[in-house]
N, C-alpha and C positions, 0 to 999 in steps of 0.2 A: 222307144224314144229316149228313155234313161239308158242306152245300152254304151260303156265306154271304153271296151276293149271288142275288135270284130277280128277276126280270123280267119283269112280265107284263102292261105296259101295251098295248092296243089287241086283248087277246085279250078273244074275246066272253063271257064269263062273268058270269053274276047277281049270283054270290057268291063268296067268300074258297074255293078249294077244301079241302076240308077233309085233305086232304097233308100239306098247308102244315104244319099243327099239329105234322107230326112230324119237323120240323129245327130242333132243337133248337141250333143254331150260328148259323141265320140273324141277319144282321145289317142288311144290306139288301134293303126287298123292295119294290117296284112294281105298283100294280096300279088304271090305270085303266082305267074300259072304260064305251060308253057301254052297257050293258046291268046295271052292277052295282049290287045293290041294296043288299046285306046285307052287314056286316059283322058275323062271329059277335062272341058273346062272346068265345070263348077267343080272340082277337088279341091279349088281353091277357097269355096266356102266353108268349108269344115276345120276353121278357126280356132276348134279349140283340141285339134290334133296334135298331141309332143312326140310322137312318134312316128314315124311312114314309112313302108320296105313294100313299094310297087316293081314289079318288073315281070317281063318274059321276055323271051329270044326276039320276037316279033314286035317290042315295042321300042315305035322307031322315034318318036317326040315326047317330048317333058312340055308341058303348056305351061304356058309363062305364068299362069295362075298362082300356081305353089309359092312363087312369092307373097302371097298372101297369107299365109300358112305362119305367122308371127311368132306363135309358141311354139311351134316345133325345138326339138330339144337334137333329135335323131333321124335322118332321113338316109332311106339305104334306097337307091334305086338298079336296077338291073333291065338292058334291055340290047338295042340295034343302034339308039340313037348318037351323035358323033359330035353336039354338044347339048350342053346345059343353057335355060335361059339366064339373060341376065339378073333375072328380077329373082335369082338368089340369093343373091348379096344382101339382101331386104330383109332375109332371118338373122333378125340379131341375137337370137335366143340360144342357136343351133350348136351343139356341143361337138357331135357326132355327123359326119357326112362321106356315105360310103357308096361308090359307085363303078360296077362292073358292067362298060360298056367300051365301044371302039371310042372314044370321045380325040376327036382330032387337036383342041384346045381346051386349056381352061380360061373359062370368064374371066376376066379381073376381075371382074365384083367380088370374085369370094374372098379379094382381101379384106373386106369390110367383115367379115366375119371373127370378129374380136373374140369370143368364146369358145373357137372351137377347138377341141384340144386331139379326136381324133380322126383323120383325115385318111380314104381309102380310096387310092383311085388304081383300078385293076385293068387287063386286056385293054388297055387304049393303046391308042395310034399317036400317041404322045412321041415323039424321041429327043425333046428338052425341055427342062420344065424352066418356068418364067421366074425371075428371078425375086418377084414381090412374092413369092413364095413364102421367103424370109421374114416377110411382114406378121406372119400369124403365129404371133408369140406365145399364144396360149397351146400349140401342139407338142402333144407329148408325143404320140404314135403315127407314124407316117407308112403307108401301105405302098407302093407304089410297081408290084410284081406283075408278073404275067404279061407283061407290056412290049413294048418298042423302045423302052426308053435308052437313049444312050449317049446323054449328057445329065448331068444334076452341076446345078450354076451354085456356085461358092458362097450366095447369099445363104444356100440351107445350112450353113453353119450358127447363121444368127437365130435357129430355133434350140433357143437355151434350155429348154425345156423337155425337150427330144431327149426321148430315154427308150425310144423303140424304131428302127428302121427297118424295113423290108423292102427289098428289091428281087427277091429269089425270084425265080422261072421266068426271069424275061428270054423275052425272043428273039430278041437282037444278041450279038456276042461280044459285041463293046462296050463298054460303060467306062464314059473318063471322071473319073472322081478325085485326080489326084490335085486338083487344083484347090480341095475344101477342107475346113479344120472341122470336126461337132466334137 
């Protein structure tokens, strides 16, 4: 019940065990596996979580829950799934947001995400990113490889703060970038 770091990455499990729900202190919890599918709703009751890294190959939805997740500080997800709910935007806490899936869009919500300084979005189906991009002034490191991508919009020059960019191993063989100053 007092327990506030859990670890359960590389254990074979489908789904969030349903235990979990009743530690109430947890703060940090881990949990990839390639076997996992599900993540319940209730994940969103463990409120006083600042860190989150769920994923396997097989998991194919994020439940709008996790908006709930208020202190989160760091959320790494990994899975199948091809977007994100809206009701991320809702972390205003979140520093950290890292995500290795085919994700076809991103939310606008995560411009409301004023704190976050570093941003990883990998293997998506992305191939331009939106231009409020530029809005999230607090990023330093911008991840954005292994992708589709092959436009970055001229706003991402207004991340002043940008002292890291990564685009290696995408998949695509164009990339127009000449249109942007950082």
């Amino acid at each position: 019940e007092n327990l506030q770091t859990l670890d359960l990455n590389g254990a074979r499990l489908t789904a969030v065990p349903d235990w979990v729900r009743k530690l109430p202190e947890l703060q940090n919890f881990r949990l990839v596996s390639d076997r996992l599918t599900i993540v319940p709703d209730w994940i969103g009751e463990l409120t006083r979580l600042t860190d989150l890294m769920l994923g396997g190959p097989g998991l194919d939805d994020v439940p709008s829950s996790i908006g709930n997740l208020i202190n989160l500080l760091g959320l790494d997800l990994l899975g199948a799934f091809t977007r994100l709910p809206s009701s991320i935007g809702r972390l205003a806490e979140l520093q950290a947001l890292s995500v290795d899936a085919p994700l076809e869009a991103l939310p606008g919500e995560l411009r409301e995400l004023a704190k976050l300084t570093r941003l990883s979005i990998v293997n998506s189906e992305i191939t331009t990113l939106p231009g409020w991009l530029g809005e999230l002034g607090a990023v330093t490191e911008l991840n954005l490889g292994h992708g589709q991508l092959t436009d970055i919009p001229p706003e991402i020059g207004q991340l002043t703060r940008l002292s890291v960019l990564r685009l290696a191993d995408r998949k695509s063989t164009r990339l127009n970038s000449s249109h942007i100053t950082i």
